[in-house]
C-alpha positions in Angstrom: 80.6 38.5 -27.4 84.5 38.4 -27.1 85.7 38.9 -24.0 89.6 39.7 -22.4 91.3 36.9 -19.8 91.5 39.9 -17.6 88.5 41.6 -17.4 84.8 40.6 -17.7 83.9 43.8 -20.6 83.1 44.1 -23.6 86.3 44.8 -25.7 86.7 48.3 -27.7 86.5 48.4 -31.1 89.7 49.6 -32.5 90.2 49.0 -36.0 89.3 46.8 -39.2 91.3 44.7 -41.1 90.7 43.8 -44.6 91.5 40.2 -45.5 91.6 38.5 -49.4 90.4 35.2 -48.9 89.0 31.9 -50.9 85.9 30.9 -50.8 83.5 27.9 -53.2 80.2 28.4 -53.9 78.6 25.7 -56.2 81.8 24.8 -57.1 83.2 27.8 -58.2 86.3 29.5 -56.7 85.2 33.1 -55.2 88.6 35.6 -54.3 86.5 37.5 -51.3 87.4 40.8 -49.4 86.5 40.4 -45.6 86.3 42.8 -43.0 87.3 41.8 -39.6 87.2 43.7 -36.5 89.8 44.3 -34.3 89.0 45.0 -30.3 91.6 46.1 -27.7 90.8 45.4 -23.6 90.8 49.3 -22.1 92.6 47.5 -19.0 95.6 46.0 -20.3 95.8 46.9 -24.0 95.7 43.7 -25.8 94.4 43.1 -29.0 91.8 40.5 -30.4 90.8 39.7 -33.6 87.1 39.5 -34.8 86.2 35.4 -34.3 84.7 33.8 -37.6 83.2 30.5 -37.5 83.8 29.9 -41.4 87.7 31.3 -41.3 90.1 29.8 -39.0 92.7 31.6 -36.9 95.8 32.2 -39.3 94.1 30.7 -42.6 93.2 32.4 -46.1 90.5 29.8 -47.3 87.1 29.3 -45.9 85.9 25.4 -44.7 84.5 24.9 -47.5 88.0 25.0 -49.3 89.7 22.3 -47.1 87.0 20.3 -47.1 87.2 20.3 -50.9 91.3 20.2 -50.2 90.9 17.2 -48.0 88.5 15.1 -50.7 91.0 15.8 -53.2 94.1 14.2 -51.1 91.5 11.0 -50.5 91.7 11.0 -54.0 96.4 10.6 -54.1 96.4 13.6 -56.0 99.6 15.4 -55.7 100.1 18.6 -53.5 101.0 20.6 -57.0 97.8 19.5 -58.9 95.4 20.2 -55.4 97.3 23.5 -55.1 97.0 24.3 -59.3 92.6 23.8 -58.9 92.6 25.5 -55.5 94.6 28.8 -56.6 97.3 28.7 -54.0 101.0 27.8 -53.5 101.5 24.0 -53.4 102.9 24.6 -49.2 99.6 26.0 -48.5 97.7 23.2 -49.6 100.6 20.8 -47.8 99.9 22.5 -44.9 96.2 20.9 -44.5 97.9 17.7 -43.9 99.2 19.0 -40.7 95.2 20.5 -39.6 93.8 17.1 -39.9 93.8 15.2 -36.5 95.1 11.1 -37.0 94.3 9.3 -33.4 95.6 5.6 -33.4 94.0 4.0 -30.2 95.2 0.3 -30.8 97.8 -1.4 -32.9 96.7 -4.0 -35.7 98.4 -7.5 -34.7 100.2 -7.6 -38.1 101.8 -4.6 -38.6 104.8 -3.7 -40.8 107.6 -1.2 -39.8 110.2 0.1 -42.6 112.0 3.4 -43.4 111.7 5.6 -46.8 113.7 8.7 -47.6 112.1 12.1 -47.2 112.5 15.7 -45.8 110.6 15.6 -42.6 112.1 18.3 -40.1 115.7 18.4 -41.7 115.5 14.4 -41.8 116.8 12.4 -44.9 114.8 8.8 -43.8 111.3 8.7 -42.0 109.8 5.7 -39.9 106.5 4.0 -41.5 104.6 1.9 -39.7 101.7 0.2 -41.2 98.7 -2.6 -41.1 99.3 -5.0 -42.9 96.6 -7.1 -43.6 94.6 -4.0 -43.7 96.7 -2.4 -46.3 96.8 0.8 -44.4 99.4 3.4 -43.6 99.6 3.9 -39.2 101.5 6.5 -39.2 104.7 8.0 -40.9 107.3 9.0 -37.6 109.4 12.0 -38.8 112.4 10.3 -38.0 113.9 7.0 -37.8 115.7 7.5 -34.4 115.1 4.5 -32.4 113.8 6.6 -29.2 111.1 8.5 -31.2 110.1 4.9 -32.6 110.2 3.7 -28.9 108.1 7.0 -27.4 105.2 6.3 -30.0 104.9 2.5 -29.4 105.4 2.7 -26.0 102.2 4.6 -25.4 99.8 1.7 -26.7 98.4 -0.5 -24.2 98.2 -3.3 -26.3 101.7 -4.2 -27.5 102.1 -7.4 -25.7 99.2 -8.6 -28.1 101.0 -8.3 -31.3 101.4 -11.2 -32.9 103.4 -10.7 -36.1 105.7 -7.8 -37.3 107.3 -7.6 -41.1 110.3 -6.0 -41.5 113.7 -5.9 -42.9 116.8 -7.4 -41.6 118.1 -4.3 -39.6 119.7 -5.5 -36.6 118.7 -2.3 -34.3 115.2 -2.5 -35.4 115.0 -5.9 -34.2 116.2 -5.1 -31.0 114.0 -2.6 -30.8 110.7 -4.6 -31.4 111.7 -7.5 -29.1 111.9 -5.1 -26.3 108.7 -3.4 -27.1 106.7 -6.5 -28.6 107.9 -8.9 -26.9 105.0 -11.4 -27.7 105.1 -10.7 -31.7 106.7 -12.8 -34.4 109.5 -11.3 -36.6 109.5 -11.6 -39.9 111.7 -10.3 -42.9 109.1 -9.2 -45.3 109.6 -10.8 -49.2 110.8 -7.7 -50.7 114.1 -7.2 -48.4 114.2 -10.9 -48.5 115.1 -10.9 -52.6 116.9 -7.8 -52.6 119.7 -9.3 -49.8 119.4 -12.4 -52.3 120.4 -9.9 -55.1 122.9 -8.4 -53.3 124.7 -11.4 -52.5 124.4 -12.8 -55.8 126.5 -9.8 -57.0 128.8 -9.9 -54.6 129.6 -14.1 -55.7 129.9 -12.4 -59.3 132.0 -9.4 -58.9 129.4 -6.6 -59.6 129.3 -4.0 -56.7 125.5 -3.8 -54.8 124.6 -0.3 -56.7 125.1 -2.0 -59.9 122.2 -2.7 -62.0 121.6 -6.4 -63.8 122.3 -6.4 -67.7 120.5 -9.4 -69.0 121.7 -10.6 -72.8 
């Protein structure tokens, strides 16, 4: 029974909405026309919707298609090919990414930290952190400010038992994981390693860094 905040009554019925939703049954993709209720409180006029355990709040697919959305991502499709078999815009099927719940209770002690160039928020470069001797992704910060990197560490009670961190040769990010692990190991990971080599090897040569090698 739904209830009002403000009054212990049974809401009024005062309309019904008609929603186009998805739905899968047996693997096949069903366009369904739903009815759902909507009650008003007689004391204070607000409005409720009709709650439906298969249909979120604000969502035009049943369960059953994220759960089929979410298999599909475990599978590093891209968001245009799960939104293409799923019959919706490739945001929509983006946005399922931001439904699922990540919890990180403890860092790994190896762990990598490095930047990549996105969109995030109006940001050109995100923060990655990662496990690395797992081989798994941590979490992806949407910036690379160093006080949103410091919030997130900061909140696990395990830092001081870090033992190694790979990374690349940015001085502020160094800083930065001294203060917060103070116990860990720096170390430049191989790939930043040879690419500084490379740089430097043009630079002796004449060739500017964005140049590429020509090898006759």
């Amino acid at each position: 029974m739904l209830h009002c905040n403000c009054i212990e009554k049974l809401l009024q019925l005062k309309d019904v909405i008609v929603t186009n939703i998805e739905c899968i049954d047996n693997e096949m993709h069903i366009h369904l026309k739903m009815e759902q209720r909507l009650h008003r409180c007689p004391v204070c006029g607000k409005k409720f919707n009709e709650t439906i355990d298969f249909l979120p709040r604000y969502r035009r697919f049943t369960n059953r298609v994220f759960m089929q959305i979410f298999e599909q991502f475990k599978e590093c499709r891209s968001i245009k090919s799960i939104a293409e078999a799923n019959n919706m815009t490739p945001p929509t099927a983006g946005n399922v990414l931001n439904w699922i719940q990540h919890n990180v209770y403890r860092l790994p002690q190896v762990h990598s930290i490095d930047e990549s160039k996105g969109n995030a928020e109006g940001e050109k470069f995100q923060c990655i952190l990662a496990d690395s001797k797992n081989h798994n992704v941590i979490e992806i910060l949407q910036t690379r400010k160093h006080e949103d990197i410091w919030d997130y560490l900061g909140q696990f009670c395990n830092r001081k038992q870090i033992k190694v961190v790979f990374m690349d040769m940015t001085g502020g990010y160094r800083r930065l994981m001294k203060e917060l692990l103070p116990e860990a190991k720096l170390v430049v990971d191989k790939y930043h390693y040879v690419r500084q080599i490379g740089f430097n090897w043009k630079t002796c040569l004449g060739y500017p860094r964005s140049s590429k090698w020509h090898i006759t």
